[in-house]
N, C-alpha and C positions, 0 to 999 in steps of 0.2 A: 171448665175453669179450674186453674188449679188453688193447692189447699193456700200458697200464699197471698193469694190474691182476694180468695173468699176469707182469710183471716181478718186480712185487713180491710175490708166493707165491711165484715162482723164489727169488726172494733168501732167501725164508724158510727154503727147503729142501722145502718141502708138493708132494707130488705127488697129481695126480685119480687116480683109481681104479687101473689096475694099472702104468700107465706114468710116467712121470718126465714133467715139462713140455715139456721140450725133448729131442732124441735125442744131446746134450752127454751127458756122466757127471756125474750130479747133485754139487752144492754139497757138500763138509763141511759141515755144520751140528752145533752141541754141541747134542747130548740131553740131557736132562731139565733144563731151563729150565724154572724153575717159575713160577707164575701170580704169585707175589710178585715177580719180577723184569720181569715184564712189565707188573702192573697193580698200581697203590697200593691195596692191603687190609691187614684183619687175620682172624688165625682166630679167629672166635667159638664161644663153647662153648658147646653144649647136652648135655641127657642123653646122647645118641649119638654124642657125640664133637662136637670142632671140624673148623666149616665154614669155608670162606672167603667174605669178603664185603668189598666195594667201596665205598666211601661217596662222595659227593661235595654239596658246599652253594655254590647258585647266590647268589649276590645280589639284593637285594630289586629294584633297578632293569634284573637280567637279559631280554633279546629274545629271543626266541626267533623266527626272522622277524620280520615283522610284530607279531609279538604281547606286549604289554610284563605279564612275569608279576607285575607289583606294583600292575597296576590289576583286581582285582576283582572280578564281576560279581555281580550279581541273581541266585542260581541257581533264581528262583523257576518263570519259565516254562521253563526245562529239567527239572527234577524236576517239573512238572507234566504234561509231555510225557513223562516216563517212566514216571508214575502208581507210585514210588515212596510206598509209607504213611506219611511223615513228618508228620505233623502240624506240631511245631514248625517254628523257623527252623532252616534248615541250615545249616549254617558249611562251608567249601569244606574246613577242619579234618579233616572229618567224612570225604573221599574219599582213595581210593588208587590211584593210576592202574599199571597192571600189565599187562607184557607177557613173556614167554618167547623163548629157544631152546631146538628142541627137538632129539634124534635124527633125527628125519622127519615131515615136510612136512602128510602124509595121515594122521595121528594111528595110531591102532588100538591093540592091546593091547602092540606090540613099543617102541612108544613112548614117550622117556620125556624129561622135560625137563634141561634141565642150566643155564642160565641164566634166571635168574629178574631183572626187571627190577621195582621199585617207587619212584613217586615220591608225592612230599606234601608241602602246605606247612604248615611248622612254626617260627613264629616268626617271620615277614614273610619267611623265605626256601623256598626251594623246595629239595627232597632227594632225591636219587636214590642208592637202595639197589639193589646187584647182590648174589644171594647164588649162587654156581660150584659148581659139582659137579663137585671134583676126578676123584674116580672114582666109579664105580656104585653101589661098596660103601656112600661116606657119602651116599647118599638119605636114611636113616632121620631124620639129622642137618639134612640140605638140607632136606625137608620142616618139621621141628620147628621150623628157623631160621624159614622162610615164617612158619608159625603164630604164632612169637613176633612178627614184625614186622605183621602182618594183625591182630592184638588190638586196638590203637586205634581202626580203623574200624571206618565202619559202612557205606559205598556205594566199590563197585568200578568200577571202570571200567575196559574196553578196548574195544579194534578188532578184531571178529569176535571175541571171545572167548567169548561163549556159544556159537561151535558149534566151537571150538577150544579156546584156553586153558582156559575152567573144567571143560570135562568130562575133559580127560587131567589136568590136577589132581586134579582126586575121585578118578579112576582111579589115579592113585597112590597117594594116601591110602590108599584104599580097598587095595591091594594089598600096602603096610606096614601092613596092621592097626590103621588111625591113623582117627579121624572130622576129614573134610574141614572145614576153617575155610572157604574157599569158600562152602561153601554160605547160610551164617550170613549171610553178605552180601548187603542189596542192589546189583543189577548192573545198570548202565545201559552197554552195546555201544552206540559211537557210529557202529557202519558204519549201523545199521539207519537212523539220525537222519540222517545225511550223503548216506546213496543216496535219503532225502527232500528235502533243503535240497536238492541240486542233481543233484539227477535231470536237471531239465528245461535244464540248462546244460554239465556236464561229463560223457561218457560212463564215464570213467574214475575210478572214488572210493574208488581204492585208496589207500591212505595218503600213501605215495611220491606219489602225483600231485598229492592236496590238499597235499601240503608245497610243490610248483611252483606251484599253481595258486591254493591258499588263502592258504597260509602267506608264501610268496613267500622258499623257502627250497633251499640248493641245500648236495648233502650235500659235505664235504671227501675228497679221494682214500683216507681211512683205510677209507672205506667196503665193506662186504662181499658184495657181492648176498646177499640172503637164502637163496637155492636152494642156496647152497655152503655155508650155515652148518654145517649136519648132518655134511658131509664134512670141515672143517676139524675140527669135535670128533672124526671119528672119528680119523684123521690125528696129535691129540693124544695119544690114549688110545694109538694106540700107539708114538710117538716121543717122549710127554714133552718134547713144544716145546712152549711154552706160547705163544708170539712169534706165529704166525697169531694166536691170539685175542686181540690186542690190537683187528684188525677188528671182532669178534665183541663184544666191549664195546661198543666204537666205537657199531656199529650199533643195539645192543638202548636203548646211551643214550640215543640220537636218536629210536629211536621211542616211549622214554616220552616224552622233552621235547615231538614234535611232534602225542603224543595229548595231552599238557594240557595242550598251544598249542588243539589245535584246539576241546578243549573248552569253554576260556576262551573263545573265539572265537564258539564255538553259543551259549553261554550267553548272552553280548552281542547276537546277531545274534537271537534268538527274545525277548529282551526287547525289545529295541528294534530292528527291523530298516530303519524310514528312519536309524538314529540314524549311519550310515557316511556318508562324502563323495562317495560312488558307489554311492548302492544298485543293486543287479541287479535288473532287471522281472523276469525270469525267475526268480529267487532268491526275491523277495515275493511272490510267486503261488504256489511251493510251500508258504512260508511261510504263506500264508493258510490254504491246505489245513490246515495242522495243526491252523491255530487253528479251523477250522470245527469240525474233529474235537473239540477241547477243548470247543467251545461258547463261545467267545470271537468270537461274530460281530462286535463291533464293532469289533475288532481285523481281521480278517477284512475286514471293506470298506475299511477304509482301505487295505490292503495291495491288495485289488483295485484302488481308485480309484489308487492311486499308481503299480502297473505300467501302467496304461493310459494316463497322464497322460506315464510317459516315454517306452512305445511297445514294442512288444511284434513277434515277429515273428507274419506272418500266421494262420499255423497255432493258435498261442499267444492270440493276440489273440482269435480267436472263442472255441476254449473258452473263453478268458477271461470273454468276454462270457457265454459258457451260465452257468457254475459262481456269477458275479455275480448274474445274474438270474435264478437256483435260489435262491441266499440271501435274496435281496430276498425273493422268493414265502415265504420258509420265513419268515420275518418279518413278514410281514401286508405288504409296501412294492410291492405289486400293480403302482401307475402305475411305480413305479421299475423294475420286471421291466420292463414294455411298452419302458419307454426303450430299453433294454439289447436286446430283441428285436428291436426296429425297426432297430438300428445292424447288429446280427447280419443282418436281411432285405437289409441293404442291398447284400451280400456277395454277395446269390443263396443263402442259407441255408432250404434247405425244412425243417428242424425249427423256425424264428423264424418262420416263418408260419403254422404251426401254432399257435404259444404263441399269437400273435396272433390266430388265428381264434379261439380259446378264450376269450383275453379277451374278446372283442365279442360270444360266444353267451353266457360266463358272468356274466362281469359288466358288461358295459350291454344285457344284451339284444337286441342290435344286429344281429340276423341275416342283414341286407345285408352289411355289413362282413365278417362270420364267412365270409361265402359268398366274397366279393372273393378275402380271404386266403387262400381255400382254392384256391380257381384259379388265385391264383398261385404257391404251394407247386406245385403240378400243370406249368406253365409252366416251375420252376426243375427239378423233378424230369426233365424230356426231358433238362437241359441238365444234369445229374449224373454225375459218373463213375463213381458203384454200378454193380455187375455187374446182367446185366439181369433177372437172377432176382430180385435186390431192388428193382429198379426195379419191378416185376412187381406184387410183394407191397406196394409203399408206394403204387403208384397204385389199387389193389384196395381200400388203405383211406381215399386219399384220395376218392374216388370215394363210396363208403358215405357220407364223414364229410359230402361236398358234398349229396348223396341226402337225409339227416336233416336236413341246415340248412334244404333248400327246403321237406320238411316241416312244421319248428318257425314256419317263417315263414306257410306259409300256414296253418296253427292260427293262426296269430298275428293275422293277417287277419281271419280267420273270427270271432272272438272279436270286433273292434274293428264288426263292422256290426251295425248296431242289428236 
């Protein structure tokens, strides 16, 4: 932890687990500073009493990084990758972007949330709803609030939250004798989308990091590492400072805003992904991937033909070249595979000489050729760096495949004399 961030818990008076921050005699600090002196709310009523809750309204021409939340997107090829049932047109109306603090980290039955995080745009502005969980007892309340605000939608969104958020929600639900609104909701989790878009670029696609890396966004010192949130609430519960979680706000804000930055962001980049001033090769090639999976192959080659066009690293570049002329073939565009293999052979690639011996036995009949390619597949395989047990097994069948060529060829012979 660094010393700015333990200055300022000192100051709060917050000590970690059984010791005081420093071996000084900790700060006076006034107790029971309540969450209304620390954070602009009000308490809203439901059956189970009033809860407290946080409002805030961005502006229609608000940035978020990079990302400017009054320009809009297509959200058609993102709910088409999410294979949401929507028939109709979707309105972005329609989503809720939602994130938690909880008690602990690793969920399970002892766990329970206490900051609930929702935003939505409503009226050309963007809104972020905090509902707190002063103490344990108003759950019944906390819950009920969630449900009344979660009626308008119809699609959920977060970050890991189908193997976090939504299930210790139900979980709770479920344990105040309440049927989960959650469930009701379609849920599109943008980690599973993001560790696709850029797999092949960023190792790291934890949120935090796409806000540095995607977003081009750097948090203000109110920030609270995540891993301390759990401790800071318990800390509250029992000194009734409310002042630590002024961080705790802080943080849970930032990560609605920078989930529906990032989603505004995917939306844009999977409908249109040359349509930026620097597209990523590496970024359009994943992108491709999806759309093959969609069965948008003409989308698909473009996005091939464009990462190759800017340049790709080595590694990258030949898959690239296989997975291009796998489409082509899956497309009836035969000669256009061959291209794509040929470029591939030229690497020293013994699977592109294969493709190529195949074209020339299967379609021109050409069993010279089919033979050539094979021996030199054979040629690039000495010079392979497979273990030699697979080297063993590929020359075993390259070997067989040359064996049937000479075969086919003298049938072939045999047949042409009169």
């Amino acid at each position: 932890m660094d010393d700015t961030l333990l200055n300022r818990l000192r100051s709060l008076g917050m000590q970690l687990g059984n010791a005081p921050l420093s071996t000084n005699p900790p700060p006076k600090v006034e107790r029971l500073i309540s969450i209304e002196k620390v954070v602009n709310g009000i308490n809203y009523p439901t059956l189970f009493g009033d809860i407290f809750i946080s409002e805030k309204q961005y502006p229609p021409d608000y940035n978020h990084g990079i990302i400017d939340f009054s320009s809009l997107p297509d959200l058609s090829s993102l709910i088409a990758w999410s294979r949401i049932p929507i028939e109709s047109e979707t309105s972005i109306k329609e989503f809720v972007f939602l994130d938690t603090e909880t008690s602990g980290l690793s969920g399970g039955t002892g766990t329970f949330v206490f900051l609930i995080g929702l935003g939505y745009w409503k009226n050309d502005h963007f809104l972020l709803t905090q509902i707190f969980l002063r103490d344990p007892s108003e759950e019944p309340a906390f819950l009920t609030a969630l449900e009344e605000f979660l009626t308008p939608f119809k699609i959920l969104v977060t970050y890991n939250g189908k193997s976090f958020d939504a299930p210790l929600l139900n979980n709770r639900f479920i344990m105040n004798g309440f049927q989960s609104p959650v469930k009701r909701l379609h849920h599109i989790d943008l980690l599973s989308l993001t560790r696709r878009v850029w797999r092949n670029r960023l190792d790291d696609r934890s949120l935090a990091n796409l806000e540095r890396e995607i977003l081009n966004l750097a948090r203000a010192e109110e920030e609270i590492p995540g891993w301390m949130v759990p401790q800071i609430y318990f800390e509250y519960l029992q000194t009734q400072n409310s002042a630590p979680l002024r961080g705790v706000f802080y943080h849970n804000e930032v990560d609605i805003l920078s989930l529906s930055a990032l989603f505004l962001h995917l939306a844009n980049l999977l409908r249109d992904p040359l349509g930026s001033n620097n597209p990523q090769s590496l970024d359009l090639i994943a992108i491709a991937r999806l759309y093959e999976e969609l069965g948008d192959y003409t989308s698909a080659i473009q996005l091939y033909e464009a990462s190759l066009e800017i340049g790709l690293p080595a590694h990258f570049f030949i898959q690239t070249l296989y997975r291009f002329a796998n489409l082509h073939r899956r497309t009836g565009k035969i000669e256009a595979s061959l291209n794509l293999w040929l470029k591939a052979a030229e690497f020293y690639e013994v699977d592109a000489c294969i493709e190529i011996a195949k074209f020339y036995e299967h379609q021109q009949k050409s069993f010279q050729h089919a033979i050539e390619w094979t021996e030199l597949a054979l040629t690039y395989l000495d010079q392979s760096p497979l273990p030699r047990y697979l080297k063993k097994q590929r020359r075993i069948e390259l070997e067989h495949r040359k064996q049937r060529l000479f075969q086919k060829q003298n049938r072939s012979k045999n047949q042409d004399i009169p």
